[in-house]
N, CA, C and O of each residue as an XYZ file, in Angstrom:
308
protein
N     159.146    123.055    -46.770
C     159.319    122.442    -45.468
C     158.467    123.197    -44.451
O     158.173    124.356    -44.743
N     158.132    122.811    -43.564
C     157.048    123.156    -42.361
C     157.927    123.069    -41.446
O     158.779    122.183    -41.375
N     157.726    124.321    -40.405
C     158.516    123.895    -38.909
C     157.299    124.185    -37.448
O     156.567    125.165    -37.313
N     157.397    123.213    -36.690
C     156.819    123.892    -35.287
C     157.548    124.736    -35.032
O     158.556    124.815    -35.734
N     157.320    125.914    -33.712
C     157.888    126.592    -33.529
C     157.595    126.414    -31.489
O     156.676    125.686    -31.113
N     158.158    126.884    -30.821
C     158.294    126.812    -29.515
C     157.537    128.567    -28.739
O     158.075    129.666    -28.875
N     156.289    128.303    -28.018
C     155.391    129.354    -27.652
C     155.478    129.243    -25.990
O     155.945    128.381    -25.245
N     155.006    130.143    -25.827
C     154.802    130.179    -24.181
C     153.844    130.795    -23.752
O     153.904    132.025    -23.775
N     152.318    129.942    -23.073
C     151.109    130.667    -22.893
C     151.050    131.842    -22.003
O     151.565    131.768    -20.887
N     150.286    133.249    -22.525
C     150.956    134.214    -21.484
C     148.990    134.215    -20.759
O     148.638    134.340    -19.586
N     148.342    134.077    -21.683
C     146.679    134.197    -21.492
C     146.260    132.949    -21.961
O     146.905    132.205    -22.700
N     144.928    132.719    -21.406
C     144.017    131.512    -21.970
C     142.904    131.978    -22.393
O     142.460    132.654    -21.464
N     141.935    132.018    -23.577
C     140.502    132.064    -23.171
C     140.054    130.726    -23.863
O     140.897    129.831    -23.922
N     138.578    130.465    -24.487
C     137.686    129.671    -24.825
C     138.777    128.331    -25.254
O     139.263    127.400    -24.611
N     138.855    128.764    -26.613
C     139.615    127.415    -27.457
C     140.801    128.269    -28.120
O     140.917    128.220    -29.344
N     141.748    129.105    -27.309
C     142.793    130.178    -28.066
C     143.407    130.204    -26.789
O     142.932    129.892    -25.697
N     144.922    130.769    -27.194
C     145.290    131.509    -25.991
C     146.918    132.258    -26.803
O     147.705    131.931    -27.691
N     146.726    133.467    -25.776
C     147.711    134.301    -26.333
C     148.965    133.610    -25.630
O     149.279    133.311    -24.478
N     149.468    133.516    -26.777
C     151.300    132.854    -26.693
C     152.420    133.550    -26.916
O     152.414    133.742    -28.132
N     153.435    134.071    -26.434
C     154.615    134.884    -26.840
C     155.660    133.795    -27.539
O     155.852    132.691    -27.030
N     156.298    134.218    -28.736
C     157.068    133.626    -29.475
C     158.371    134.214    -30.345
O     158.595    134.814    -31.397
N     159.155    133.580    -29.084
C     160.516    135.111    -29.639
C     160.049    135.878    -29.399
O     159.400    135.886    -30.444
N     159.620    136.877    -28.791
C     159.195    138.009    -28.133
C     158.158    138.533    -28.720
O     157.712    139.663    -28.519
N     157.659    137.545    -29.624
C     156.188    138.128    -30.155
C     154.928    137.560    -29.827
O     154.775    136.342    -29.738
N     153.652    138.718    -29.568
C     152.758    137.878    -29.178
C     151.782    137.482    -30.414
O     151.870    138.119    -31.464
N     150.916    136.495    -30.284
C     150.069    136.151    -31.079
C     149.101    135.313    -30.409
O     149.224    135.041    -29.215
N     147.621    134.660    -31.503
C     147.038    134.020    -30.442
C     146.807    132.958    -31.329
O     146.580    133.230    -32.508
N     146.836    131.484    -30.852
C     146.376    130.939    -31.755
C     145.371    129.487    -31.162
O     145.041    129.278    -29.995
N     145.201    129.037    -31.802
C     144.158    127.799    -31.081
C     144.543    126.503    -30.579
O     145.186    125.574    -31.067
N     143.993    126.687    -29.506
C     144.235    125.535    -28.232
C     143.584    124.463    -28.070
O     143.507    124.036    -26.919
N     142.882    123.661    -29.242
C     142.176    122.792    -29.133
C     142.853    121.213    -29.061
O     142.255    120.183    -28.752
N     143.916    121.324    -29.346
C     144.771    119.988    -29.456
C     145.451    119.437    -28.604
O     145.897    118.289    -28.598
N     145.572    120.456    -27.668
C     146.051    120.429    -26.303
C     145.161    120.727    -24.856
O     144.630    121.748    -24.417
N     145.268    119.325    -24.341
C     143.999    119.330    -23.329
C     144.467    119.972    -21.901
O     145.610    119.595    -21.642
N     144.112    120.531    -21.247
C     144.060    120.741    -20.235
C     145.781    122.408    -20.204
O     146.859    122.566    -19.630
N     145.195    122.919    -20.890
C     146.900    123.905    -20.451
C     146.895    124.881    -19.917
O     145.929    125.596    -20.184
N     147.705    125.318    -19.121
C     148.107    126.542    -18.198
C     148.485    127.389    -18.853
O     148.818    127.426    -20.037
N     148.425    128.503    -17.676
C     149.218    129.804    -18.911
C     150.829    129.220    -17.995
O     150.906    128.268    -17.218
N     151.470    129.758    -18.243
C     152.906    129.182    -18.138
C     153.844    128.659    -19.217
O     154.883    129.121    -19.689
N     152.960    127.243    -19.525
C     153.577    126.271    -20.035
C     153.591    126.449    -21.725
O     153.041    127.334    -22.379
N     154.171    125.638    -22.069
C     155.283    125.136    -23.387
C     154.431    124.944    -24.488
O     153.577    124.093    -24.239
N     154.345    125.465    -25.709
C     154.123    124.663    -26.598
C     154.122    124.330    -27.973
O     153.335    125.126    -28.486
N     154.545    123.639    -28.781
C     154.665    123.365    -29.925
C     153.653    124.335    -31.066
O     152.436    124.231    -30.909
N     154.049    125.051    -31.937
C     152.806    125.787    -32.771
C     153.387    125.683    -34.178
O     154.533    125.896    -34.573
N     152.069    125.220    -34.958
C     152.500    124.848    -36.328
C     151.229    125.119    -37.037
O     150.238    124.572    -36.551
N     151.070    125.808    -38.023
C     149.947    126.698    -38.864
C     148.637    127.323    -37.485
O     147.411    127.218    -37.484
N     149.308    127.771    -36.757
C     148.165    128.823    -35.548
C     147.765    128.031    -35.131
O     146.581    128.209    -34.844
N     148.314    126.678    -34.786
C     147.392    125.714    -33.400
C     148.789    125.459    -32.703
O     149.851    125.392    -33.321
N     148.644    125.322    -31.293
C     149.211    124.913    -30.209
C     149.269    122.638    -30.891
O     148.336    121.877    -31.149
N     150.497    122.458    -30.908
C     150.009    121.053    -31.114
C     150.211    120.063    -30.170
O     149.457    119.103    -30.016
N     151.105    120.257    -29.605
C     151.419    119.672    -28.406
C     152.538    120.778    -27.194
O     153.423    121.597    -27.442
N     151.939    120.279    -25.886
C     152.900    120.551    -24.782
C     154.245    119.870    -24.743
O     154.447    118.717    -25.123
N     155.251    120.795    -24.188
C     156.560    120.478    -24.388
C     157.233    121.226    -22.991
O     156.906    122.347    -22.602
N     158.166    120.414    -22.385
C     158.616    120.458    -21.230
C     159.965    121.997    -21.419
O     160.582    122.133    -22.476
N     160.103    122.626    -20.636
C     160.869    123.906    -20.384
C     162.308    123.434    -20.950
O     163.069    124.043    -21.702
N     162.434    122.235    -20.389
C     164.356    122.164    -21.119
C     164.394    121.706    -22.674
O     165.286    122.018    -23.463
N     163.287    120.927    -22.960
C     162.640    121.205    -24.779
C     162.717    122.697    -25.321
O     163.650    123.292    -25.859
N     161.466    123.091    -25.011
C     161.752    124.831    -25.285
C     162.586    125.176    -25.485
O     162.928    125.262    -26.664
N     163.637    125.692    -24.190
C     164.887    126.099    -23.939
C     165.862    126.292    -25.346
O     166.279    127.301    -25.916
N     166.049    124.502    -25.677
C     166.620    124.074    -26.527
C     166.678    124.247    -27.858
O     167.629    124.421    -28.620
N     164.488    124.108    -28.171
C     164.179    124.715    -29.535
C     164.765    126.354    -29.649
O     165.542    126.855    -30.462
N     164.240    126.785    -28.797
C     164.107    128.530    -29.024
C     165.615    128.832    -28.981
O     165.810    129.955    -29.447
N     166.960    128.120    -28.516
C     168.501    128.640    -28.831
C     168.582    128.211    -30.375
O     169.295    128.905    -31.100
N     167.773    126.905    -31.038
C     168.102    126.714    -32.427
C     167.510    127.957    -33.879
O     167.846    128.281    -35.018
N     166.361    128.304    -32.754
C     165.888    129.004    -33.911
C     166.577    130.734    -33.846
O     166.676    131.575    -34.740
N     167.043    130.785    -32.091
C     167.620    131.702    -32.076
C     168.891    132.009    -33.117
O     168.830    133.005    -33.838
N     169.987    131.159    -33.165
C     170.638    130.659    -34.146
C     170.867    130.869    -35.838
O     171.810    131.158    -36.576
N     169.369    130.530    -35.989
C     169.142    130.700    -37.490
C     168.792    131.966    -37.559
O     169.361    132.631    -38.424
N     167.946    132.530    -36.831
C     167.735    133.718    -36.786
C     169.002    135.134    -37.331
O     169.065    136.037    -38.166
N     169.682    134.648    -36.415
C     171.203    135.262    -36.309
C     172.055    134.869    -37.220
O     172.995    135.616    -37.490
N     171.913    133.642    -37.875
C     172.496    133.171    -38.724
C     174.112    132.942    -38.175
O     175.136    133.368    -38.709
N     173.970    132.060    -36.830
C     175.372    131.748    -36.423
C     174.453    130.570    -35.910
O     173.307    130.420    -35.486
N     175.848    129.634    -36.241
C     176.267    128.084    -35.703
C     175.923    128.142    -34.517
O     176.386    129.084    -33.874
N     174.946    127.116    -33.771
C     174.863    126.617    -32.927
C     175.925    125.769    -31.824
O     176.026    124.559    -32.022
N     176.423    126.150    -31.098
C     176.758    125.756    -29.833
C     176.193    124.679    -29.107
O     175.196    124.908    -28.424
N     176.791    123.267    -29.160
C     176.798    122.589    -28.020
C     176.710    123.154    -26.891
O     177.556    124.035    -26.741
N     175.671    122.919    -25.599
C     175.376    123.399    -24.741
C     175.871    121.974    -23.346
O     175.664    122.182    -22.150
């Protein structure tokens, strides 16, 4: 099984940009996604950014994976 995972641009350069993910940084490529800020949201699945995703998305992904992580049941929010 394959999962996206939920990033948050902290840098931009050329066709990359450094993303924090779960508190880790990494950099991966930004070509699939047009026009992005550092700020914003985004979907990452084999080191590409694949799509932008709105903050209460995020939010949402990053408590599920928080979750598994921890290996406790998710909470209705």
């Amino acid at each position: 099984m394959c999962i996206a995972v939920p990033g948050e641009v902290i840098k931009l350069f050329h066709h990359e940009a450094r993303v924090k993910i779960m508190g880790v940084e990494t950099t991966v490529n930004i070509q699939l996604v047009a026009n992005l800020k550092v700020g914003e949201h985004v979907l990452i699945h084999a080191g590409c950014a694949i799509e932008r995703i709105d903050s209460i998305y995020y939010d949402d992904l990053l408590g599920i994976l928080e979750s598994m992580v921890d290996g406790n049941e998710r909470e209705d929010r």
